[in-house]
N, C-alpha and C positions, 0 to 999 in steps of 0.2 A: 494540617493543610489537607485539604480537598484535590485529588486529581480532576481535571474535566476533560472528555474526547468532546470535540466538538467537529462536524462536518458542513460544510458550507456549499452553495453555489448560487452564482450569478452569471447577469451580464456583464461582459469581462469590462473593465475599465479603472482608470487612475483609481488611489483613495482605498480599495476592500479592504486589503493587509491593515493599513493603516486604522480605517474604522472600526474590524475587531482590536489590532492591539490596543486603540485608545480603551474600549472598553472594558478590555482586561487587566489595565494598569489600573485602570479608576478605580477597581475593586481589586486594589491591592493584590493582581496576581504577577504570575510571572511565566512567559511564553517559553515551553520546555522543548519542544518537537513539533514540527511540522511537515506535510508536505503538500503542496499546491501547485498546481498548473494551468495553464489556459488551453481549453478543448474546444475545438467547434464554436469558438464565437464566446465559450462559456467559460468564466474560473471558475474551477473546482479545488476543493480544499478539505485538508482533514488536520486538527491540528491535535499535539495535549497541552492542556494549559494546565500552574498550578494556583489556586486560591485559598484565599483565610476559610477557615468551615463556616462560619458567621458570614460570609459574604456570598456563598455560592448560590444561591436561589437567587440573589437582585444581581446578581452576573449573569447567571441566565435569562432573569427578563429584560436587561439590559441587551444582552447579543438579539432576544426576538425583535425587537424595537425596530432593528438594522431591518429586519423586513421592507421597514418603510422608504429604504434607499436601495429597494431592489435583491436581497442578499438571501437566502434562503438558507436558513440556520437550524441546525438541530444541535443540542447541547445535553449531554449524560454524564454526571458523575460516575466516574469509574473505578477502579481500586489497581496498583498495579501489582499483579502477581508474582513470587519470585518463580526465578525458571529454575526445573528441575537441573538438579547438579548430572543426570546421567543423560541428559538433554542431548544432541548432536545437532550444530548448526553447518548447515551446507550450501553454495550459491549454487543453483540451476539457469544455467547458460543456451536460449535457444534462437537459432538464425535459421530461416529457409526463407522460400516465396511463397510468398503470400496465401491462405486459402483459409475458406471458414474451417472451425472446428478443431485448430491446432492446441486453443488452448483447454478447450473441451477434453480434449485425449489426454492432453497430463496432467490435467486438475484428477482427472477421473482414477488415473492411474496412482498419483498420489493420496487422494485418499482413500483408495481399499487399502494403502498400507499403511493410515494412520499419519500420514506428513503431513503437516500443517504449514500452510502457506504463510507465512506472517508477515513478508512484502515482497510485489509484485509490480515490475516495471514493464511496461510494453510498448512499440511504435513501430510503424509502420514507416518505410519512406522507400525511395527510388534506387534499386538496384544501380552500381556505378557503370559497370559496363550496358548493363541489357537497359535499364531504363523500369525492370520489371518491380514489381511490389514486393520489399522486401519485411519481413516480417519478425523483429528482434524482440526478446524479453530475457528480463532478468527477472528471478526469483532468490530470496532466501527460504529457505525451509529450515524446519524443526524437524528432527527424524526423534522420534521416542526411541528409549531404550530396547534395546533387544532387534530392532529395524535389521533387516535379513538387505543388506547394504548391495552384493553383487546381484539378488534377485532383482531390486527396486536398478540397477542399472542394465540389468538383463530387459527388464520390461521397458525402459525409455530406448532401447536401445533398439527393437522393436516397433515403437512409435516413431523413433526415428525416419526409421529404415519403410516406415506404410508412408509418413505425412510430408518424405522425403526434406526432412530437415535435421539439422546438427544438432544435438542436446549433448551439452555436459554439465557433471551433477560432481563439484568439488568441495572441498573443507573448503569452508569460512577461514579467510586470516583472522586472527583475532589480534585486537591496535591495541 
């Protein structure tokens, strides 16, 4: 079996989800992961699919096809890696008001110390009491082995305290 990432976007309406997955069953695969949202008017999307190795090149030109109903498809076979066993998985929790550059500063800060973002949740919506831009994200991160744990909270802690927003950086539950 063939892994595929494939990423997607459109004009948001009925039918997208559904016109990739028909084309993904038709070539005998099987939808493993996803995630997908409607932005600005637009669905955006990234999924893994898995396929027969004999089918994944007419799966792919079958997903380009979808062009022609609007869908904007890029399609890569991919391999999935195992994670190293001295791996450290951690959620990164950040709330404040709103302002450019927030995520700028802890993307930044995380990778001089080698954390890998491996998913990133973010929105914006309406403060309850002020009415003000509130600005939320969830990250997991991958910390490598050896990650100097108090420095890497020393320094968000830090970005906090300039970009006047809450950051906390906790073990992953594991289900």
């Amino acid at each position: 079996m063939q892994n595929l990432v494939i990423t997607l976007l459109g004009a948001d309406r009925p039918g997208l989800v559904e016109a990739v997955a028909e084309t993904i069953t038709t070539h005998g695969g099987n939808w493993l992961e996803s995630r997908m949202a409607h932005l600005a008017g637009k669905f955006a999307g990234i999924l893994r699919v898995e396929l027969p190795a004999d089918k994944t090149a007419a799966a792919i030109a079958a997903l380009g096809q979808l062009e022609a109903r609007g869908l904007k498809i890029v399609a890569e076979p991919a391999e999935v890696p195992a994670r190293p066993a001295d791996e450290r998985l951690m959620d990164l929790e950040v709330v404040g008001l709103d302002r450019p550059g927030i995520v700028r500063e802890i993307s930044q800060l995380l990778a001089r110390n080698a954390v890998n973002v491996a998913e990133l949740v973010t929105d914006r919506s309406s403060a309850p009491m002020s009415g003000e831009a509130l600005f939320r994200a969830h990250a997991r991160v991958q910390l490598p082995a050896g990650t100097d744990v108090p420095r890497l909270q020393a320094g968000l802690e830090r970005i906090a305290g300039d970009l006047m927003v809450e950051i906390r950086l906790v073990e992953t539950r594991r289900s």
